[in-house]
C-alpha positions as CSV (number, residue, x, y, z in Angstrom):
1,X,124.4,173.2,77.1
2,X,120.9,172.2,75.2
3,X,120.0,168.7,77.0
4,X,118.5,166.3,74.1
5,X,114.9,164.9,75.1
6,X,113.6,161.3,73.4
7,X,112.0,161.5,70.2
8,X,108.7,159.8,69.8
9,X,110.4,157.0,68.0
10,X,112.4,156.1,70.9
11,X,109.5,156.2,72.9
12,X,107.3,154.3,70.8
13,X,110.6,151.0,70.4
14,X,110.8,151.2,74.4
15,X,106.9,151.1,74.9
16,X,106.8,148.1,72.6
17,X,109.6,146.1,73.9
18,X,108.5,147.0,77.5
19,X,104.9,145.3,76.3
20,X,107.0,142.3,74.7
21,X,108.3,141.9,78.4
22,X,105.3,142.3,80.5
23,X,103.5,139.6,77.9
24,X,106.2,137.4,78.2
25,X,105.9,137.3,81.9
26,X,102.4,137.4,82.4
27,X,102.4,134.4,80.2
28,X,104.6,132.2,82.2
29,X,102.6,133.5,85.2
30,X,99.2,131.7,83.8
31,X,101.4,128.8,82.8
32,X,102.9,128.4,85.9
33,X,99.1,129.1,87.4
34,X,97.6,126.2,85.2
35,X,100.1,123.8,85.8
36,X,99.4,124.3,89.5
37,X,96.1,123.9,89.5
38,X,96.6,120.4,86.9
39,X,98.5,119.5,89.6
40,X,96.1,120.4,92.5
41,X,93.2,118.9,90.3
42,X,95.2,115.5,89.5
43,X,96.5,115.1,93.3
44,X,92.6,115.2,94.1
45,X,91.5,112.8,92.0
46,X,94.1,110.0,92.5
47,X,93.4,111.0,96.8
48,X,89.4,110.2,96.4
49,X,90.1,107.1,94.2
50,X,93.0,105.3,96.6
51,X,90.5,106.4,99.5
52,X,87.1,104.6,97.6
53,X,89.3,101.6,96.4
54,X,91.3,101.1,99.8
55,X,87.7,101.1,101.4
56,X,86.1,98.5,98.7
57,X,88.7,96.4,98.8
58,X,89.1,95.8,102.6
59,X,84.9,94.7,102.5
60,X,85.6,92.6,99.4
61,X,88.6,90.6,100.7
62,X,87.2,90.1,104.2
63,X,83.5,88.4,102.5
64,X,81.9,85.1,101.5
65,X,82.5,85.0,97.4
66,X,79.0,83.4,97.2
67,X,77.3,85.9,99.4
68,X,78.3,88.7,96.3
69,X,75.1,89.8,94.3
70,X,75.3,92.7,91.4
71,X,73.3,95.1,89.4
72,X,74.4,96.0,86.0
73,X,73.2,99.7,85.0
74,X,74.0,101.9,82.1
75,X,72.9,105.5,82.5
76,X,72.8,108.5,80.2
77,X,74.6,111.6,81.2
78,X,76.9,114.7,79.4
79,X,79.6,112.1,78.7
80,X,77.3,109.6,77.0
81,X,76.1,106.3,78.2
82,X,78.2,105.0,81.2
83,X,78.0,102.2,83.8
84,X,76.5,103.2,86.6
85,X,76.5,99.7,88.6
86,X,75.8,97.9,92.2
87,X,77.4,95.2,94.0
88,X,76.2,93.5,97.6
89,X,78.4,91.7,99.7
90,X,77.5,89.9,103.0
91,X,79.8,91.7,106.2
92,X,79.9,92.3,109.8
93,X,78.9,95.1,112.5
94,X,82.4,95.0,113.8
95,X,85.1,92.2,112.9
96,X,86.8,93.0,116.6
97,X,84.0,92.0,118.2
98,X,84.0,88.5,119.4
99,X,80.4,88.3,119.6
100,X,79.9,88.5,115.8
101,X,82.0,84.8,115.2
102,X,79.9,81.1,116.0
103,X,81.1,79.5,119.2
104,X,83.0,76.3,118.2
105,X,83.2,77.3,114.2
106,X,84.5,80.4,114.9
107,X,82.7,81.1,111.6
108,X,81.0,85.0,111.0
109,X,77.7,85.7,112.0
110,X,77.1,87.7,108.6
111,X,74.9,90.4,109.7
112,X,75.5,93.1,107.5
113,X,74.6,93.5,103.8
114,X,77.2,96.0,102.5
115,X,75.9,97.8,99.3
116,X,78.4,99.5,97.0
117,X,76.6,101.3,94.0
118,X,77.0,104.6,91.6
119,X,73.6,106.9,91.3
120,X,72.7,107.6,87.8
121,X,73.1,111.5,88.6
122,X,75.5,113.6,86.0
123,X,78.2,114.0,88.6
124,X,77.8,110.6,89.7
125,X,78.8,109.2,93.4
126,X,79.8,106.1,94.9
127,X,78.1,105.3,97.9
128,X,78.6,102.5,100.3
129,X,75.0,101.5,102.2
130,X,74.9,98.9,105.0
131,X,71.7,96.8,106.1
132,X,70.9,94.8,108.8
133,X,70.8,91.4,107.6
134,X,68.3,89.2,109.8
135,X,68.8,85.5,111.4
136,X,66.8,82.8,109.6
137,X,63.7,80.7,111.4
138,X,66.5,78.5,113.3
139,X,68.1,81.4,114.6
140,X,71.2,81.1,112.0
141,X,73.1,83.7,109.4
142,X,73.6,80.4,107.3
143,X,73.0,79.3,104.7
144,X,74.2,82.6,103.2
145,X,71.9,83.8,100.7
146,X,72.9,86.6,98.0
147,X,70.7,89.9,98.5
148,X,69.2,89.5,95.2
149,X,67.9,92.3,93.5
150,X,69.4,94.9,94.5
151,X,67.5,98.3,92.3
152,X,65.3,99.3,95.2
153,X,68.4,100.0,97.0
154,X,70.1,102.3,94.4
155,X,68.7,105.7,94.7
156,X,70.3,109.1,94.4
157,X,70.0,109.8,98.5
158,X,70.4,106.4,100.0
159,X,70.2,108.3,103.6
160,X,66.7,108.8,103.0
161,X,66.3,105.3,103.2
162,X,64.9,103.6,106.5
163,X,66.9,100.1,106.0
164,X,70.0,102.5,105.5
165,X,72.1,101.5,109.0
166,X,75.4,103.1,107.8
167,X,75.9,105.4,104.5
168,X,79.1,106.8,103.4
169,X,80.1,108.2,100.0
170,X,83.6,107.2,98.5
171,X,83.7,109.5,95.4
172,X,81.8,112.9,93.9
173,X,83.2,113.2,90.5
174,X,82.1,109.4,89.6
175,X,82.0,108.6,86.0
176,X,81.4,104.8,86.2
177,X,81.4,102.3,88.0
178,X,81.8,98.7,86.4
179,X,81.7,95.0,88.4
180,X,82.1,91.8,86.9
181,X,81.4,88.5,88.8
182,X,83.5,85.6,87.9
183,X,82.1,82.3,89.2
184,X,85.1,80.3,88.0
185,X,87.3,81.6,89.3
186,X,85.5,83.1,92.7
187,X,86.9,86.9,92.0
188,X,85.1,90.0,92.1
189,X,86.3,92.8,88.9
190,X,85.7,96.4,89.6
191,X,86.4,99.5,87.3
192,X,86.3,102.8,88.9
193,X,86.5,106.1,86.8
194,X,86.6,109.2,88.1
195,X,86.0,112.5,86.5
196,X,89.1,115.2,86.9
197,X,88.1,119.0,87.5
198,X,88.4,120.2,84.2
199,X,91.0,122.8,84.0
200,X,92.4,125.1,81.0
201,X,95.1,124.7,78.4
202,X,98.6,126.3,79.0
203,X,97.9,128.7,76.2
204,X,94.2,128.9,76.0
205,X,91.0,129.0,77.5
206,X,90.0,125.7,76.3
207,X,89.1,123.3,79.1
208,X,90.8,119.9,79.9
209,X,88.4,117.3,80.4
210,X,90.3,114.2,82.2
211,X,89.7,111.0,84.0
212,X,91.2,108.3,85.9
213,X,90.8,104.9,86.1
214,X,90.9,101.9,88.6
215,X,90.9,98.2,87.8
216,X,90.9,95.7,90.2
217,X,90.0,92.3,91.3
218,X,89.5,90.8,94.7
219,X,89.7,87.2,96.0
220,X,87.0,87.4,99.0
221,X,89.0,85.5,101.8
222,X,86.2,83.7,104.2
223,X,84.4,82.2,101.4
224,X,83.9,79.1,103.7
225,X,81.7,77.1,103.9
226,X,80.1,76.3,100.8
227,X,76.6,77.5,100.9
């Protein structure tokens, strides 16, 4: 019995088709792998933002409207000119302690300043600085006067600073941060924009730059009494 062996025409259509099927699944392996990491990359990003805007928001609503100070800023960085702003709210050490309210008013002794402001850095961060605010002469937190200007406060390592009592930072992939005060009608407008880990296209190497965006405005609640 003569046993018949493949030709090399046979071998040749089962190498190829073989290759069709490995590319096929090796490409729905790096899709599947990109999507993940989108995924990965786009659950960071909104995490960091609801964790910086949860955190602004509670110091905004809980301040006096008229104690609120701000530094516009436009820096220059790989994704063009952005805002890179401040904004200074008057707060308190602790608001369970009952030391921190006036006997009889029950009004806060504001003795924090509370600094919220983006370095100018390419990878920009939001940092959140607290400062002893002092008495007056009389011995009094009022009248409650804005910080002012607030530049010599905005530097790229606000720990180095010896005013510095408390510093956090809320975001590192900042790409701007915008305020707007609105005297009118006593609210405080911020813009946060963060930058999403770039990551590539389902069917190339390209790179996906991204970013996400928070607006918001805040009514400050103890803005009493007029100052």
């Amino acid at each position: 019995m003569i046993r018949r062996g493949f030709s090399l025409l046979e071998v040749i259509v089962v190498c190829a088709l073989m290759g069709f099927v490995m590319g096929g699944v090796f490409l729905l392996f790096r899709m599947g792998t990109r999507g993940f990491s989108r995924a990965v990359s786009e659950s960071g990003a909104v995490g960091e933002l609801q964790r910086a805007t949860r955190v602004i928001q509670r110091d905004l609503r809980l301040t006096h409207f008229l104690s609120a100070s701000d530094r516009q800023r436009e820096v220059t960085t790989s994704d063009g000119k952005v805002e890179r702003d401040g904004l200074a709210v008057a707060g308190l050490a602790n608001w369970a302690d009952p030391s921190n309210f006036e006997v009889g008013t029950e009004l806060p002794k504001w003795n924090r300043w509370i600094l919220f402001y983006a370095d100018g850095e390419d990878k920009g961060r939001l940092h959140r600085l607290e400062i002893q605010r002092s008495r007056n002469a009389k011995g009094s937190y009022y009248p409650l006067v804005p910080l002012g200007d607030l530049s010599s406060y905005m530097t790229s390592d606000p720990v180095q600073q010896e005013v510095a009592l408390r510093v956090s930072t809320l975001c590192y992939q900042l790409r701007s941060f915008g305020v707007e005060i609105d005297p009118y009608k006593r609210l405080l407008r911020l813009t946060v924009r963060l930058n999403k880990d770039g990551v590539k296209r389902m069917t190339s190497e390209q790179r996906v730059q991204d970013s996400l965006e928070a607006r918001f405005e805040i009514s400050p609640m103890n803005s009493y009494p007029e100052i």
